[in-house]
C-alpha positions as CSV (number, residue, x, y, z in Angstrom):
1,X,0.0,0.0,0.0
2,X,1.2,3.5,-0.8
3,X,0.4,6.7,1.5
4,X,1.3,9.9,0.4
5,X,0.6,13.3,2.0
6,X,1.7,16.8,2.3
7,X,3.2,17.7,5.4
8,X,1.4,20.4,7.5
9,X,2.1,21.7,11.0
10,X,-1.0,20.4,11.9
11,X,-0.8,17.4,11.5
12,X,2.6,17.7,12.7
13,X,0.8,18.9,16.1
14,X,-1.6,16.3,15.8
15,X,1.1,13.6,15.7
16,X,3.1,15.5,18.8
17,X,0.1,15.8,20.7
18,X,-0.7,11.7,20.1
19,X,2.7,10.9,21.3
20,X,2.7,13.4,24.6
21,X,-0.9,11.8,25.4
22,X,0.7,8.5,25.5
23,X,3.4,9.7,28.0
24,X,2.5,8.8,31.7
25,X,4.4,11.8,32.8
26,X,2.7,14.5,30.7
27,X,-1.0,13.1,31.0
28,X,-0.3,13.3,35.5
29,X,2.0,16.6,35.4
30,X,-1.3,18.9,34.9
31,X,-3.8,17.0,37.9
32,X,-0.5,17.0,39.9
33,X,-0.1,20.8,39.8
34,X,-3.5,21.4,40.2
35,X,-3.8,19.9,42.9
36,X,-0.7,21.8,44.4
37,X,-1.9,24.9,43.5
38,X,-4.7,24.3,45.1
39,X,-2.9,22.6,48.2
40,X,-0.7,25.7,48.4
41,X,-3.8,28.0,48.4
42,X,-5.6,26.5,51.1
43,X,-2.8,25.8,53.4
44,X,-1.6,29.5,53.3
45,X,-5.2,30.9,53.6
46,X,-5.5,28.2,56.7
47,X,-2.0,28.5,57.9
48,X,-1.0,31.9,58.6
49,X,2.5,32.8,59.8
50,X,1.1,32.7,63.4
51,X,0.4,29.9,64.9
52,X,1.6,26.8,65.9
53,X,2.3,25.2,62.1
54,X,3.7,28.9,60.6
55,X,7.1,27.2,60.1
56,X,4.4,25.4,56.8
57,X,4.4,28.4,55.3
58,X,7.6,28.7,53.0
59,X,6.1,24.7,52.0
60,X,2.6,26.1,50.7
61,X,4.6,29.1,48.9
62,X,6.6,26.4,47.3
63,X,3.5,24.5,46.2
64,X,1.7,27.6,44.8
65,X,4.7,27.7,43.0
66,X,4.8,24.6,41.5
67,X,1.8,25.1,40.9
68,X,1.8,27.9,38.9
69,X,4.7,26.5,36.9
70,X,2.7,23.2,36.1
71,X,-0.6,24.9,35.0
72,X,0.6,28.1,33.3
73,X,4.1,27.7,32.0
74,X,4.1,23.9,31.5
75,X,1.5,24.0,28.5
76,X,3.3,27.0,26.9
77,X,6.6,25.8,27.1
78,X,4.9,22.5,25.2
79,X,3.2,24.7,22.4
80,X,7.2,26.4,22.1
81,X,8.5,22.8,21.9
82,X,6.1,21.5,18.9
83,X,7.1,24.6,17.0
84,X,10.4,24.2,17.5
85,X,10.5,20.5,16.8
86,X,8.6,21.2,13.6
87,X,11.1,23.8,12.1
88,X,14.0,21.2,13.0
89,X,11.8,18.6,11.5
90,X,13.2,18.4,8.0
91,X,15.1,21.4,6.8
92,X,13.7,24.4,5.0
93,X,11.0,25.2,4.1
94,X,9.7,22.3,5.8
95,X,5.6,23.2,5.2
96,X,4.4,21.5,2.1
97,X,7.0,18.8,1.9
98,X,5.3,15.9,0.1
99,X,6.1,12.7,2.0
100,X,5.5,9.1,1.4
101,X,5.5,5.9,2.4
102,X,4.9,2.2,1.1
103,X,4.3,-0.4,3.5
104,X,4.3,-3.9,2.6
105,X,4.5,-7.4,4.7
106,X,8.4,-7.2,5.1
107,X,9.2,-3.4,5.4
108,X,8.1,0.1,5.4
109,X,10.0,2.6,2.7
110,X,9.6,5.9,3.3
111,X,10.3,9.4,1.5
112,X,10.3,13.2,1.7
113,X,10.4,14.4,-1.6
114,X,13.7,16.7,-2.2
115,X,15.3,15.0,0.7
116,X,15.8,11.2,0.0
117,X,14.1,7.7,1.6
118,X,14.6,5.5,4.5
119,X,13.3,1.9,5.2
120,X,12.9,-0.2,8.2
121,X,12.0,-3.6,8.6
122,X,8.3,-4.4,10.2
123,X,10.8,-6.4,13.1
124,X,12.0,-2.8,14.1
125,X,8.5,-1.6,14.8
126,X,7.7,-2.0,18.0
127,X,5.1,0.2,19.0
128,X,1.6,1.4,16.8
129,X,-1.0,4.1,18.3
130,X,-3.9,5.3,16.1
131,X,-6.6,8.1,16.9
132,X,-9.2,9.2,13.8
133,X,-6.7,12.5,13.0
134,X,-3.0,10.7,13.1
135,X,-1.2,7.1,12.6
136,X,2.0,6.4,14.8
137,X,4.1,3.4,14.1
138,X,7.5,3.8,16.5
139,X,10.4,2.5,15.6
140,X,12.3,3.4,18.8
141,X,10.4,5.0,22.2
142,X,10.7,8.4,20.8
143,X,10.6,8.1,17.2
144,X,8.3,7.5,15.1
145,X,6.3,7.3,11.3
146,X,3.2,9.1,11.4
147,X,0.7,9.5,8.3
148,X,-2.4,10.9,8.3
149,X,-5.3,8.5,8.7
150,X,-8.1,10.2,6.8
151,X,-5.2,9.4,3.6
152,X,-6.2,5.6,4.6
153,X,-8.9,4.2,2.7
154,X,-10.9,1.5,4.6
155,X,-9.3,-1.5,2.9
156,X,-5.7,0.1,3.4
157,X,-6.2,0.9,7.0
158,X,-7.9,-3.1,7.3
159,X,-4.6,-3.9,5.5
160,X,-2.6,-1.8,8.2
161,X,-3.9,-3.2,11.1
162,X,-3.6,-6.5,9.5
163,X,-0.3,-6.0,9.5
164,X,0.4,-4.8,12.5
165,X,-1.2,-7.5,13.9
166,X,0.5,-10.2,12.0
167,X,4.1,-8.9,13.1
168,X,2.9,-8.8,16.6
169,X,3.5,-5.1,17.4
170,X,1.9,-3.3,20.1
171,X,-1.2,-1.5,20.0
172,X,-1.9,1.2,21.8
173,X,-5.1,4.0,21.4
């Protein structure tokens, strides 16, 4: 089977966005700060610097803190890292590339037009994750191929998880 797309940041951010959801870290950082936020808060409304627990109070500063660095600066230091991944990406201009891939029972060839081609073997795949926007198939724990998967027709994405199946890699959602 033979996919081939043009290469847009947004689907660039859909792929990024696929792979962060599937990190433990990144999907607990978020309810982890809130709730230390929220912590901090309400121990330095109910602890003040009086009292018998004052010596608390530099801790609940410490947790607004990290709060306010897990709920505000977390998410826009992520938006600054998908941009800057996508610029590095392929090299310039790296918008309207053309890429493509052909995926067959032994291997998956890949290319980016104006660049050159790659192939792996389907034993080097070790790792699949598909939503309705974006196809992931990793080849290490941070790398990966990713097509779109509205470019799938229904036999080709029957064929793809086929497959996947048949060389026993992962599936994830």
């Amino acid at each position: 089977m033979k996919i081939e797309f043009t290469l847009t940041f947004g689907l660039f951010k859909a792929a990024y966005a696929l792979y962060q959801k599937r990190q433990l870290s990144v999907r607990l950082m978020f309810p982890i700060s809130i709730a230390a936020l929220a912590g901090g808060i309400l121990g330095a409304v109910l602890i003040h610097d009086n009292g018998p627990f004052g010596w608390l109070s530099p801790l609940f500063a410490g947790a607004i803190g990290g709060g306010f660095v897990g709920t505000i600066l977390l998410p826009l230091i992520r938006i600054y890292a998908v941009r800057k991944a996508f610029a590095s990406f392929l090299p310039r201009p790296v918008e309207g590339r053309i890429l493509s891939y052909e995926i067959d029972g032994e291997q998956i060839r890949s290319e980016v037009s104006g660049i050159g081609s790659g192939k792996i073997q389907w034993s080097a795949i070790y790792d699949f994750a598909q939503n309705e926007s974006v196809t992931l198939l990793y080849f290490t724990k941070r790398r990966f191929y990713f097509f779109p998967t509205a470019a799938l027709t229904p036999v080709q994405r029957a064929e793809l998880n086929d497959l996947v199946t048949r060389h026993g890699v992962k599936r994830k959602p």
